[in-house]
Structures are given as structure tokens and as C-alpha cells.
ROVEXPA-264631 format. One record per residue: x, y, z of N, C-alpha, C in turn. Coordinates in pm, whole numbers, plus 50000, padded with zeros to 5 digits. Layout:
% ROVEXPA-264631
XYZXYZXYZ ...
% end
This chain:
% ROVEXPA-264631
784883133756196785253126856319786233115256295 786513110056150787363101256125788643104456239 789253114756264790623113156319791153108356462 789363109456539789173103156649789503088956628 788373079156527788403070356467789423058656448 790403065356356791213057156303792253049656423 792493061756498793933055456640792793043056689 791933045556709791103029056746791633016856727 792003019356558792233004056474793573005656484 794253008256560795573007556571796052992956756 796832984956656798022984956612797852983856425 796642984756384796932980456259797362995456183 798142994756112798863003255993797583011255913 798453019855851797823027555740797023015555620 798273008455581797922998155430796642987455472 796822984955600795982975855639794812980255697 794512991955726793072995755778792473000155627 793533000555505792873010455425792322995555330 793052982655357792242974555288791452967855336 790932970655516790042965955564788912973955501 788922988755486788282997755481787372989555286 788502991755185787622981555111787262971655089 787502961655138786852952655164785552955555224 785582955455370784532960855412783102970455343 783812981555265782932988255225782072980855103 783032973555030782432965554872781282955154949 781342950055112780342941555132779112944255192 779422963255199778142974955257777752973355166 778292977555073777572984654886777232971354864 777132961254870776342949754796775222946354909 775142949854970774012943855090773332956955041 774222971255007772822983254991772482979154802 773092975254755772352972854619771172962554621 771362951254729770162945754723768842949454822 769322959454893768282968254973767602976554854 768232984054785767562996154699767662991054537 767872975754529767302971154423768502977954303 769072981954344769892986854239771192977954152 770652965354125771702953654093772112966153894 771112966753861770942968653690772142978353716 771722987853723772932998853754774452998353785 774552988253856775692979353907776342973853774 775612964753722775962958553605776232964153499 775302969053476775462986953310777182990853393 777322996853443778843007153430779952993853438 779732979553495780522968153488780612965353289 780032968153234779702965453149780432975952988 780072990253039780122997653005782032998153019 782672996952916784123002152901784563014552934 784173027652900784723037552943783853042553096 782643039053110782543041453259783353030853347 783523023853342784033013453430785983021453454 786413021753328787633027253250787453044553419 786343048053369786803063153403786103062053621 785723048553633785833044153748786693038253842 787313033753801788703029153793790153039353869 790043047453737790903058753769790593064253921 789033065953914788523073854067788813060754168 788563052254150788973046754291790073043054290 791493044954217792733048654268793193057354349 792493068454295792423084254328791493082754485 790813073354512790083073354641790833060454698 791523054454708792693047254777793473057754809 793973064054751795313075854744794993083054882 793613085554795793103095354979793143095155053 792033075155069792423073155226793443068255279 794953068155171795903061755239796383074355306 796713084255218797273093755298796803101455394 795523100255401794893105855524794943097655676 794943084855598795003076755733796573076755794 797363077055716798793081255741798713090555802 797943104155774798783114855798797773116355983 797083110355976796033109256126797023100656244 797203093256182798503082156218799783086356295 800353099056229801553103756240801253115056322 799973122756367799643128456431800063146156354 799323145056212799463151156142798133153356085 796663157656149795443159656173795143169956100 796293180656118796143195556106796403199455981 797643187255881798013190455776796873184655693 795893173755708794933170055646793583180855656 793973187255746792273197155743793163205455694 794333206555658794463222155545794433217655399 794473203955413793883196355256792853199555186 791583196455317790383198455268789823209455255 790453217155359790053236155339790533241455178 791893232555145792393237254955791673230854910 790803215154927789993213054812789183220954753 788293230854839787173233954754787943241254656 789203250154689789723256754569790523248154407 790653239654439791173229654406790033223554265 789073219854337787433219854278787223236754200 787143244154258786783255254146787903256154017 789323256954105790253252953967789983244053835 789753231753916789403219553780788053225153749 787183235353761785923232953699786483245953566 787433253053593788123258753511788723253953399 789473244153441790773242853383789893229953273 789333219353325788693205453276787513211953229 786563221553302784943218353222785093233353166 785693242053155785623252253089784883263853154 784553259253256783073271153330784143283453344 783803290253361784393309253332784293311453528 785093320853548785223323253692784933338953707 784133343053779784323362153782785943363953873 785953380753851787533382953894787633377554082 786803383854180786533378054304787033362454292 786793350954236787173339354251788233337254201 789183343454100790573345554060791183352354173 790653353954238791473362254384791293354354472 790343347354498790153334454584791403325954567 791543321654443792243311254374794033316154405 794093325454376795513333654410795573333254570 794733334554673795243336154788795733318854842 794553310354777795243295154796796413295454773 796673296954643798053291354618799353299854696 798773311754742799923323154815799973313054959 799173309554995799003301355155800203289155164 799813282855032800983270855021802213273855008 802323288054954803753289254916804683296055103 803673299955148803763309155284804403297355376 803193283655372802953272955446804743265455416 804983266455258806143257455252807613267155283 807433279955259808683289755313808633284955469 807383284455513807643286055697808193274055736 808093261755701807763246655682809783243455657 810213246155555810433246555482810743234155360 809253230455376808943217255306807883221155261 807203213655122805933216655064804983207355161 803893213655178802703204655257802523192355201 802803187255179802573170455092801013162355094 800793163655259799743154555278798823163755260 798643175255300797573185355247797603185155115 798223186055008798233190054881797643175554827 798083162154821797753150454779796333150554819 795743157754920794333149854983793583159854878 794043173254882793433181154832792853179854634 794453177254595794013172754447793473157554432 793743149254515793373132954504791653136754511 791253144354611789793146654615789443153954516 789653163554481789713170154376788913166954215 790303152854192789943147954064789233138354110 788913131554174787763121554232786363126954198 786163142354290785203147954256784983150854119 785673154754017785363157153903785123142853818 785443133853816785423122853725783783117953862 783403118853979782063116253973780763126453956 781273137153932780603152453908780073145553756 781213135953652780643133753518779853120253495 780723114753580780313098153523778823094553625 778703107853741777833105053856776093102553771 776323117553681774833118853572774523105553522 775603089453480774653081053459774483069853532 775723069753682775913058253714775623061753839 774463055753950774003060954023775423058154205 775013061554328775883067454412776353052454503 775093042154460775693029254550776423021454437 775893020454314776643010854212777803019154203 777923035054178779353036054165780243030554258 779683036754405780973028454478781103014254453 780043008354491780252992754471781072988054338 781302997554243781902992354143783812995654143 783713008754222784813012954243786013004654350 784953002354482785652992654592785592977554477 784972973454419785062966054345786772959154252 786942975954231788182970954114789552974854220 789262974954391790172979054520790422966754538 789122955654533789042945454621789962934554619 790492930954478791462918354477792552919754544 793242936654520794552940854589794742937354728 793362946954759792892946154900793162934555009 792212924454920792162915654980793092906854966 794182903554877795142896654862796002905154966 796102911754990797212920955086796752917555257 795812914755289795062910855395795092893955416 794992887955321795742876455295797172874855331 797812873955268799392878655313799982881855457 799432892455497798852897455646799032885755759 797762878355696797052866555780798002853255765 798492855255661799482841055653800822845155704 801402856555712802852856455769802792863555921 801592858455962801292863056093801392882156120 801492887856026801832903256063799902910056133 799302906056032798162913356028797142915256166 796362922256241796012924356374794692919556367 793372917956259792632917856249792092904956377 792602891056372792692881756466793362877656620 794032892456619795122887456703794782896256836 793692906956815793682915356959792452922256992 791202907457046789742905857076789222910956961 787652909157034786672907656949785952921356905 786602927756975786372948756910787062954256836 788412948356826789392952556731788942949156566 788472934456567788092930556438786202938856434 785592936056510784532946956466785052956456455 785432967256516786432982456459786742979456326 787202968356323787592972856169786562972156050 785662955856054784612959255991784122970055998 783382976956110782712990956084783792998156005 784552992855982785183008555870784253007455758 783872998255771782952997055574782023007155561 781263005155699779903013655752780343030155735 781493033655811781943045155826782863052455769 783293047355652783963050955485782493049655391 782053042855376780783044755303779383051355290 779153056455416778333061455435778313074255392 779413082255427779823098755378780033098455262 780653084055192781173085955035779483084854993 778863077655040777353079254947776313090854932 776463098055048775893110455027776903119754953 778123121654953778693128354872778473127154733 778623115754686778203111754576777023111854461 776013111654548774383117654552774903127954527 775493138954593775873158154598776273160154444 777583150354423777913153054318777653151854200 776453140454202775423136754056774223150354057 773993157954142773043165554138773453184854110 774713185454166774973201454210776173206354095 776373213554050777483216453970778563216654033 779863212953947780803209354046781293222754138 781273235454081781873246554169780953241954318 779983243354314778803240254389779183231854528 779963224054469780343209654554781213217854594 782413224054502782943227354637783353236554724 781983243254728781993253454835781113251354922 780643233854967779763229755023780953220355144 782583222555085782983210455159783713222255303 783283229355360783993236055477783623230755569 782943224155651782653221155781783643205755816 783783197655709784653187155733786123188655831 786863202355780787753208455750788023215555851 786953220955883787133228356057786713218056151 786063207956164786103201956272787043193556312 788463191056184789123179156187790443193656253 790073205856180791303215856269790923216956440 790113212956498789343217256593790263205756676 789573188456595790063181256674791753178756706 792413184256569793553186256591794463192356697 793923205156723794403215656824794043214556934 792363213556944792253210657080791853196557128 791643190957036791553178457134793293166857112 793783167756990794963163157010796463166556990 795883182857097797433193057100798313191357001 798283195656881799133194756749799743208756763 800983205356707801213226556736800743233756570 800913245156608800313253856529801093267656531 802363266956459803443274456438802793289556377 803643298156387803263311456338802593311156141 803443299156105803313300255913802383291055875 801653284955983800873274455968799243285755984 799393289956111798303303456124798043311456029 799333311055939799403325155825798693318655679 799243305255698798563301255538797253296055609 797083285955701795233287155690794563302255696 795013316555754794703326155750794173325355600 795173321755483795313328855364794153318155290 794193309155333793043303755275791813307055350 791243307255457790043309055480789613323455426 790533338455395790213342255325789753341155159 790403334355152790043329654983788373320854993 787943318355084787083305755140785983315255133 786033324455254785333337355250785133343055133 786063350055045785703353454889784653342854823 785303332954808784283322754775782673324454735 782943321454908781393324354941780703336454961 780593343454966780693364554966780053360354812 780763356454737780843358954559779593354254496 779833337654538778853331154557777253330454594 777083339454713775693345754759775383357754661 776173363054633775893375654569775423369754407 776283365554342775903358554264774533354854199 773823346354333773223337954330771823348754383 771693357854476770843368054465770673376554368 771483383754287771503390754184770113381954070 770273373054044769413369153910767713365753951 768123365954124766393369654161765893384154171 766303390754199766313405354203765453406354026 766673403153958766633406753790765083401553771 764463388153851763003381553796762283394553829 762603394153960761303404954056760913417553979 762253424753927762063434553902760903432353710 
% end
């Protein structure tokens, strides 16, 4: 529902909702670390050089996201972000290939081939590469994989809190700036505009924490053939609720991916019934 969302906090910009957004969120995650007691945890990966190191990286990679998503919601480009998230999950089975070594049967090598045939369809028709789809898609991507690893020791509120953490100086020095050369909206247009924006903390954090939980627990293929419903409701709100067009090559490559989506999952069930069968018998 983010795409409803974001035109809310407008007149404020992409850069500036995205550093309300951490700010905001680093002062959720510390009010939930002292709800669920989770200060120790917090401190261990602050502590810890290469988790902190390989936290870091991810919340670049989760700036990236929500800048370009909030951009691309912005520009009234809804439709190119839900064909992002429809390539992540393939995107996710790729890196569980390519980074963790897991083996793929031939069905998901055909999955994997119809993605990449969609983009190439999407950028002949276009005749531009999808940009904001492709960035959301791999930015999430490697996000998911670096918390798929680092998730096993660093639990789902200290990670974020540690991640909006190493957002926050930028953030907030940029919001600063804002406020001193008079540009910034947060003060300037009532008292819903600046709540709107606080709740971004509430409503960026909340989905990142259950995701996060997902991804300390499920193998990464797992994750992502769990992310389709995001993806159709943001195409839904696109088309029909904020008339985006939807050209003949745009139809043809989400065609080409939701087949691959379908393989997926087809593969996946089967898969996953087969080795009960094998107990029973």
C-alpha cells in the first residue's frame, strides 16, 4: 500500500521523505529494543567488525531501495516498481545460485531464462532498459542475501536499529540543511504533514521487521518465492487505481515473468511433496 502512501508526504521530495523515513525508523527500533529487551544484541553486531562491516553494506543497499522506489511512486511510475518486485524473487533464486552455491533443477533454469527474456522484451518495447524495476529488484535482492546470512546471528530489531543507525548522521544532517535554508516541508505545512512523516518510521519498519524475522528463519530460495503478493497489489494500484498505461511490451514482459513465477512455484510444490510421499511409502 506504500504507493497510496507516499503522494501524502508530498510536497516533500524523494531525498527528504527517505531521510525522514530513517530517522524516524532508528527512533521505532530503539523504543522496540527497549520493549523486547533486546539492547545486548544491539550492541554485539555494534561491536562485532565484520557484522557491523556486512550491515552497513545492507543498509546502503536499503537506502538505494527506498530512494528509488519512492522516486519511481513519485513520478507516477508504480507499475515499473511492481515489475521490480515480481523480478526479485528471481533475482533471489539467482543469488542463491550464484553466492550460496545451492543447485537449481532444470524447471527453475527456465524460470530464470523467462525473467531475463521479459527484460529484454520490456527494454526492445521501451526502448530503454527498465532501470527502476531492475535497481529495486537487485538492491532487494542483495539486501536479502547479506540478511538471509548475517540474520542467523543478529536478531530482526537490532539489525535494523543498527542499520538505520549507520543512515542516521547522513540522514539527519541532510534534514538539517533542509531546515536551515528554509527548503525542507517538515515545519512548514500543519500538523499532519509532520505526523505523516513521522509515521514513516512506523510504516517502513514494520514490514522490514517481519521480513527480516522471514529471512533469519527460511532458506533464501524460500524467501523468494514468498515475495508475490507485494507485487500484484502495487500492479493493481497502479492500473486501476492510478491509471498508469500499460503498453502492449509492458503486458508481454510481466506476461514473461509471471510465467517464470508460475514455474517457480509448480516446481516448488512438487518438490516439496515428493520427499513426503518417499516417508509414507
Amino acid at each position: 500500500m506504500l504507493p497510496l502512501y507516499f503522494p501524502l508526504l508530498q510536497p516533500a521530495g524523494a531525498v527528504e521523505i527517505i531521510a525522514h523515513r530513517v530517522v524516524w525508523s532508528l527512533l521505532f527500533c530503539v523504543v522496540l529494543l527497549l520493549v523486547t529487551r533486546t539492547w545486548t544484541g544491539f550492541v554485539a553486531a555494534l561491536r562485532d567488525r565484520r557484522t557491523l562491516g556486512l550491515l552497513a553494506v545492507a543498509a546502503v543497499l536499503l537506502a538505494a531501495n527506498w530512494l528509488v522506489f519512492v522516486f519511481g511512486v513519485l513520478t507516477d511510475r508504480v507499475v515499473d516498481a511492481a515489475l521490480g518486485y515480481f523480478i526479485n524473487p528471481l533475482v533471489t533464486v539467482a543469488l542463491a545460485v550464484l553466492v550460496l552455491r545451492e543447485r537449481l533443477r532444470p524447471v527453475q533454469w527456465v524460470a530464470l531464462g523467462f525473467g531475463a527474456l521479459a527484460v529484454v522484451v520490456i527494454t526492445a518495447g521501451y526502448g530503454q532498459l527498465p532501470w527502476i524495476a531492475l535497481t529495486l529488484a537487485f538492491s532487494f535482492g542483495f539486501y536479502g542475501l547479506i540478511k538471509n546470512r548475517v540474520g542467523r546471528s543478529v536478531g530482526a530489531v537490532p539489525g535494523l536499529a543498527a542499520e538505520t543507525l549507520v543512515l542516521a548522521p547522513l540522514a539527519l544532517g541532510y534534514l538539517v540543511v533542509l531546515a536551515a535554508t528554509g527548503q525542507g516541508s517538515f515545519a512548514g505545512y500543519g500538523a499532519w504533514h509532520a505526523v505523516a512523516l513521522v509515521s514513516s518510521g512506523v510504516v517502513t519498519a514494520v514490514p522490514l521487521l517481519l521480513f527480516n524475522s522471514a529471512a533469519r528463519r527460511l532458506p533464501l530460495s524460500v524467501v523468494g518465492l514468498l515475495q508475490y503478493l507485494a507485487p500484484v497489489l502495487q500492479l493493481l494500484i497502479g492500473v486501476v487505481v492510478l491509471h498508469e498505461q500499460m503498453p502492449v511490451a509492458r503486458w508481454w514482459g510481466f506476461g514473461l515473468v509471471w510465467v517464470a513465477l508460475v514455474l517457480l512455484t509448480v516446481d516448488g510444490l512438487r518438490h516439496r511433496v515428493r520427499p513426503r510421499r518417499g516417508v509414507r511409502v
